[in-house]
C-alpha positions, -999 to 999 in steps of 0.1 A, spaced: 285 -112 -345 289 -112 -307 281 -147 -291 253 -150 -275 254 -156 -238 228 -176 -215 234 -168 -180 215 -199 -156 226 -183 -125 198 -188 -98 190 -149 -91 175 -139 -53 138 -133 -60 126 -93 -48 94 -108 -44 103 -109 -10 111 -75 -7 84 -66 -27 56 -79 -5 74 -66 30 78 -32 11 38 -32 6 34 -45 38 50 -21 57 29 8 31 -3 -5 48 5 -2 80 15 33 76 -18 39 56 -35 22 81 -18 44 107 -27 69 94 -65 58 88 -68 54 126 -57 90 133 -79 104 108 -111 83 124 -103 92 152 -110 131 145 -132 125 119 -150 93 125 -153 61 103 -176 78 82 -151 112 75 -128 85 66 -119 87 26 -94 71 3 -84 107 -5 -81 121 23 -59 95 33 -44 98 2 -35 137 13 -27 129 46 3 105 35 13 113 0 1 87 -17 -22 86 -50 -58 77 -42 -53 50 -68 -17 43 -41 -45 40 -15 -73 20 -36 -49 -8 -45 -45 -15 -10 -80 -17 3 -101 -19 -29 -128 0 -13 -136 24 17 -154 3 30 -128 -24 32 -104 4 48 -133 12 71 -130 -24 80 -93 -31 85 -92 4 107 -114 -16 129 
């Protein structure tokens, strides 16, 4: 039987990294949301298309707005 070993070492949180990763994934969705209004108007603006336009799933898309309307809003 091997021993069993309990490591206490303080480990660097990636929640840092985590939430600047995400933050930075907004601003190119929302980059991308402006271009698309622009063209297509507020109202031509989807969570798919945007979806499309960079890649993402439209669930990628969703979990950072929650709703179009909410992504109409932060385009704004």
């Amino acid at each position: 039987m091997s021993p069993v070993t309990t490591d206490t070492t303080p480990r660097r949180s990636t929640g840092n990294r985590t939430l600047y990763k995400g933050q930075q994934t907004r601003a190119t969705i929302l980059d991308a949301a402006l271009g698309l209004a622009s063209h297509m108007g507020l109202e031509g603006l989807s969570i798919g298309a945007l979806a499309e336009v960079t890649g993402m799933s439209k669930s990628g898309v969703f979990a950072h707005f929650g709703s179009r309307e909410e992504l109409q809003i932060s385009v704004i």
